[in-house]
N, C-alpha and C positions, 0 to 999 in steps of 0.2 A: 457730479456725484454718481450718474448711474455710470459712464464711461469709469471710474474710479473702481467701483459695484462688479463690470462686467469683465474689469481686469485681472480682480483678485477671482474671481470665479476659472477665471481661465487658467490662472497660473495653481490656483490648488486643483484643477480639473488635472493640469498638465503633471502635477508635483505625484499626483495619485496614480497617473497612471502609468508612470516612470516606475514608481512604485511598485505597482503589480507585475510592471512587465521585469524587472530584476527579479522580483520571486518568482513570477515563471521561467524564465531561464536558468536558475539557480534548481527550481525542484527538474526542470528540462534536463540538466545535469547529471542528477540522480538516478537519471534509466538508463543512462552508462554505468552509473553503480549496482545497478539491479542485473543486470549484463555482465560485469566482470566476475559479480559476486557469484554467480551460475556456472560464469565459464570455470572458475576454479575449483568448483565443487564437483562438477560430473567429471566424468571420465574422458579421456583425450577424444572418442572418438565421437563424442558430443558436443564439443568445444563450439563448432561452427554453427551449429542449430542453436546454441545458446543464445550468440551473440544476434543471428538472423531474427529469432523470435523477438527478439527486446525490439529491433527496430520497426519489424513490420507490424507488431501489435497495437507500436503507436501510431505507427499511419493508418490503418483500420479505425485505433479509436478515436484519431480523430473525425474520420469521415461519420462515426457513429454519434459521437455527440456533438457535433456542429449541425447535422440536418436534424438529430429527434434526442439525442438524450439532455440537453441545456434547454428544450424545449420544453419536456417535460418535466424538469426539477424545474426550472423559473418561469417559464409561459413566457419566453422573450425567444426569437428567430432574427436571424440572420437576412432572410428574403427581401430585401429592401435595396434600395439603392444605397450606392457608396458614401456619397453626400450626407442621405441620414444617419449608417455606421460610424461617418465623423465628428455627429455632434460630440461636445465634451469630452472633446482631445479623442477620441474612438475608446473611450474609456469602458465603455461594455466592452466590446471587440477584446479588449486587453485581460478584463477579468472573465472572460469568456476561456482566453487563452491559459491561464492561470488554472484555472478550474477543471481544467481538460489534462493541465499533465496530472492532477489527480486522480483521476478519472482513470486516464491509460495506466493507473499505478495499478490498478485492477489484475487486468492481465498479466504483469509485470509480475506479481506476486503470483499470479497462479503458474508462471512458465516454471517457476522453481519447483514447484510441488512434481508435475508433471513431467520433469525433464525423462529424457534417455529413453519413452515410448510412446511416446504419444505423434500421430499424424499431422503433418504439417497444417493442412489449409481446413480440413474440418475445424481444427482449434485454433484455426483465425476466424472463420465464420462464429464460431461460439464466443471471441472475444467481441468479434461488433454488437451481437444481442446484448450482454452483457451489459457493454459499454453503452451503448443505446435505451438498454429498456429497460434492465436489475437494479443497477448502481441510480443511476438516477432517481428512481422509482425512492428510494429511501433515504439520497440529498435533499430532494424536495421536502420530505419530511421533517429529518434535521435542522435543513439550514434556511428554508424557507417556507416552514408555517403551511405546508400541504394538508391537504385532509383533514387539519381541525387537531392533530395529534398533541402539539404543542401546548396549544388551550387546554384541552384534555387535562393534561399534565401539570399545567399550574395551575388549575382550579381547581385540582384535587390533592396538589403537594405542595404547592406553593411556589412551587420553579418549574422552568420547560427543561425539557434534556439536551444538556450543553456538549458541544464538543469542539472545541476550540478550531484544531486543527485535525480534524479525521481520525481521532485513536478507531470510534466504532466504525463511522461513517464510510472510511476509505479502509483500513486494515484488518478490521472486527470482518468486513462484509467481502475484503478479499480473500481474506484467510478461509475462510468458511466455505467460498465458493472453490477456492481451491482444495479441500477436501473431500468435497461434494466428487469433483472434477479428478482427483488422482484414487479416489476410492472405488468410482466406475471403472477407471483404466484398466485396476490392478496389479500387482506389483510388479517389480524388473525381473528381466529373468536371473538367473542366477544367485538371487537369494539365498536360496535354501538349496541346499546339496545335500542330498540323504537326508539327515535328521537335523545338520547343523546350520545356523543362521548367520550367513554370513554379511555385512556392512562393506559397502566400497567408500575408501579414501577416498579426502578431497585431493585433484589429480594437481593442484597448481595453487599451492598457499600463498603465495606474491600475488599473483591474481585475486584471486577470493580475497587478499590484504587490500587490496588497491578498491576495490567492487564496495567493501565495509567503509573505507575513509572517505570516495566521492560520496556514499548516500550518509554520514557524517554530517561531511559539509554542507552538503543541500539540502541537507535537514533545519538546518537555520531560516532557510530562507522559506521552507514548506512550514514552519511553527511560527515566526514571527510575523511575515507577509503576511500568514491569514486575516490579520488583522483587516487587510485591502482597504488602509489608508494613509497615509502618510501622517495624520496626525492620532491613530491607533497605534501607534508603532509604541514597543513596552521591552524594555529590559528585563523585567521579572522572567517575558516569556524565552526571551532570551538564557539567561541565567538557568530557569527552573528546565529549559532544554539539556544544558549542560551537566548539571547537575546528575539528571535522567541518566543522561549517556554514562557518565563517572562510575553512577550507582550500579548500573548493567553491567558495566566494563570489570569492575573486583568482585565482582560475586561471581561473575563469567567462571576469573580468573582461582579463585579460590577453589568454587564449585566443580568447575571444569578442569581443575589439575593441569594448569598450567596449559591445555590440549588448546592449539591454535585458532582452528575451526570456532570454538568455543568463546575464547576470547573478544575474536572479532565480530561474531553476531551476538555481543553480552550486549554493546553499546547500544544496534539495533531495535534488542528488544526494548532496553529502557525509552530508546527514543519516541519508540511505538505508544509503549503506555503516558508515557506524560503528556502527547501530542494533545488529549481532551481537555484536562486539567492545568495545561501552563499557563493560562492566563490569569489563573485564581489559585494555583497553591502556594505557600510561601517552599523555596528552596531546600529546607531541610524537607518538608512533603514531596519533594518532586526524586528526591536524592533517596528514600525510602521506597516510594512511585518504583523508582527503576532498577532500585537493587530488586526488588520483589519480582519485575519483569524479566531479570537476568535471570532470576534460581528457576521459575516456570517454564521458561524455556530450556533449560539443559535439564531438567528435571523429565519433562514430558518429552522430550526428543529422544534422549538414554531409553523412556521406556521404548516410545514407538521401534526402536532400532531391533529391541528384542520383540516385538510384533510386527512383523513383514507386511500382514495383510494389507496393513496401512502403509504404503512405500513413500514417504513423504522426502523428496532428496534431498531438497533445503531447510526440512523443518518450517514450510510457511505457515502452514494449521498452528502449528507452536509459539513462533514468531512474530504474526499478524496476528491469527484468530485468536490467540486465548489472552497473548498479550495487549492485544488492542480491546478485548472486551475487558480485562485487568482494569486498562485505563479507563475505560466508560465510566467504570462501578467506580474506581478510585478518584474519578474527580468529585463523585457525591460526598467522597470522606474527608481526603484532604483539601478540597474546596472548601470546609467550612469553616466560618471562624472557629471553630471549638480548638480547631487543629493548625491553627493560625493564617490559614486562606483569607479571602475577601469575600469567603457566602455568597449566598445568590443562588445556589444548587441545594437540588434535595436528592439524596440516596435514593429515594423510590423511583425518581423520573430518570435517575440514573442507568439504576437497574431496567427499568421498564421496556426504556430509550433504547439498550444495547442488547435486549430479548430478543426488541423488534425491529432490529438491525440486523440479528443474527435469524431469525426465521425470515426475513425478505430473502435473504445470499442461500439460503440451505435449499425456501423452495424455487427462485426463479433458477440456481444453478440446476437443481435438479431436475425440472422442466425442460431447460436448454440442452444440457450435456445428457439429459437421454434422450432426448428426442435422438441428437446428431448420432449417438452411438447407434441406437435402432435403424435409421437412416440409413448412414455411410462406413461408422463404423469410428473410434477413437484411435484404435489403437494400432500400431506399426507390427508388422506383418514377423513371424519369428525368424524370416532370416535378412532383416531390413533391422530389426533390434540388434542382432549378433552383428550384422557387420557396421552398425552406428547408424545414426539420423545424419550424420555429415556426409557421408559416400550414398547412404540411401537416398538422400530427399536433395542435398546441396551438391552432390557430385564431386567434391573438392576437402580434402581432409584438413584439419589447422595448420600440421608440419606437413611439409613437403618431403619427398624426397631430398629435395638438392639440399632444403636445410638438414634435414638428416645425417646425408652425409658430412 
């Protein structure tokens, strides 16, 4: 019996963490989508700093939250022997991994905000803090019952603050930090010429097309994985994903007048806002969810475009922050059964929940990113901006000559 006991233990240990390790490789995915999505949007001769950032931010975060930021959201470290790492199929180690391409989404979302000025390696040192010691700081709270916040929350509303898969936790808190972070820099040069306000085209719509479908895709695997079990695993969340996306995609489409750009980050936003809410709304909530995430972002982007100060290139603050806080507050509504969800959420720990997700990212960015500006300095030098981040910082432009010719 217990040989019987210790069998099944082992193969749903194994089936779990098969599990998370496909949803880490699938949201892994996704920071080639976060990547292409940049490269298509800046100018040609930011192309190469686009792509450089997406990868090295992840190698930074992961050195950041493998020594201090998984320590501090869960009080579990790595510092042990191999043999211990392997108990239960290495199944931490795996949800460890898992949890980390979230993590690095962080930076990922702020590379967008900041492209075309901003200094190479000061703003990889600002993505290890982040990643190490912001973001963290307010998973623990979220996802695992830190500081009392949670209790808090249902003993005075009757639910904790839910979020399924990161609307506040990962996008509410990158979006924000990313605004934090492109509002310091200041805007691109060329803006504004005499009195007029000028917008640069996105340099490569195939690109930027390709960049919207990979994080698409591996958006299934970041919404329903979260579940990090194999017998969690939910077609709702599936489905009310999809939905999301639909609902962002023709309001994009409507709203957006057909404009490319627009279309392909409609899907984005919805995916962002349902990310809290998919586990509890029913399908037509989630398909309203992300029409609503589509119109806020082409709404609030159109304006920022006519106000420079704010130089946001990809629209992350729009995208992430206001859409991902959308979804926090939207899972308190359309999670309820009133509105044919599964309940379990209250409005107020909602709201609460995605306040204090959004003041954690406003002040540790703003702590981090001005210290480094007062320090070292943020931003690219005005004749290192004029002749691009690719020939300034990477020495090698996208096209070549030869292809040129």
């Amino acid at each position: 019996m217990e040989t019987t006991t210790n069998a099944i233990a082992t193969l749903t240990n194994g089936a779990d963490t098969l599990f998370l390790l496909l949803g880490a490789i699938m949201v892994l995915a996704m920071h080639a989508g976060f990547a292409f999505l940049e490269l298509g949007t800046v100018r040609h001769k930011n192309q190469v700093n686009a792509l450089v950032k997406i990868i090295t931010d992840f190698g930074i975060s992961t050195l950041a939250y493998f020594f201090i930021g998984y320590y501090l959201a869960y009080d579990k470290t790595f510092l042990s022997s191999a043999s211990t790492l392997m108990s239960q199929n290495g199944l931490e180690l795996t949800r460890f991994f898992f949890l980390l391409t979230f993590a690095a989404a962080i930076p990922a979302i702020v590379s967008g905000g900041i492209a075309e000025r901003a200094r190479f390696y000061p703003m990889l040192c600002c993505s290890f803090l982040v990643v190490g010691l912001v973001y963290p700081l307010f998973e623990g709270i979220a996802w695992n019952g830190r500081f009392g916040v949670q209790e808090s929350l249902t003993a005075q509303f009757g639910a904790p603050f839910h979020d399924f898969a990161g609307s506040v936790v990962v996008h509410a808190v990158g979006g924000w930090i990313g605004l934090v972070a492109l509002t310091l820099l200041g805007m691109r040069r060329g803006r504004i010429r005499g009195k007029q306000i000028f917008s640069f085209a996105p340099s490569n719509i195939p690109m930027l097309a390709l960049g919207a479908w990979i994080l698409i895709v591996g958006w299934f695997g970041f919404n329903v994985m979260s579940a990090q079990k194999l017998s969690g695993i939910s077609g709702l969340v599936a489905v009310n994903s999809l939905m999301a996306m639909v609902g962002g995609t023709l309001v994009a489409l409507f709203l957006g007048k057909n404009d490319p750009g627009f279309i392909h980050n409609g899907p984005l936003a919805g995916l962002v806002a349902v990310c809290a809410g998919s586990d509890v709304m029913h399908p037509v909530g989630a398909l309203v969810v992300g029409g609503i995430a589509g119109a806020i972002f082409i709404v609030v982007f159109t304006l920022l475009q006519r106000r420079p100060q704010v130089d946001d290139v990809l629209g992350v603050w729009p995208l992430h922050g206001l859409c991902g806080a959308w979804g926090g507050i939207a899972a308190g509504i359309f999670g309820s059964t009133a509105l044919g969800g599964l309940g379990g959420v209250s409005f107020m720990s909602q709201l609460l929940g995605t306040l204090l997700g959004i003041t954690i990212a406003v002040a540790g960015s703003l702590l981090i990113y001005g210290i480094m500006k007062k320090v070292v300095g943020l931003r690219l030098s005005q004749e290192d901006e004029h002749e691009g981040a690719d020939l300034a910082i990477h020495k090698i432009s996208a096209i070549t000559d030869d292809m040129k010719s």
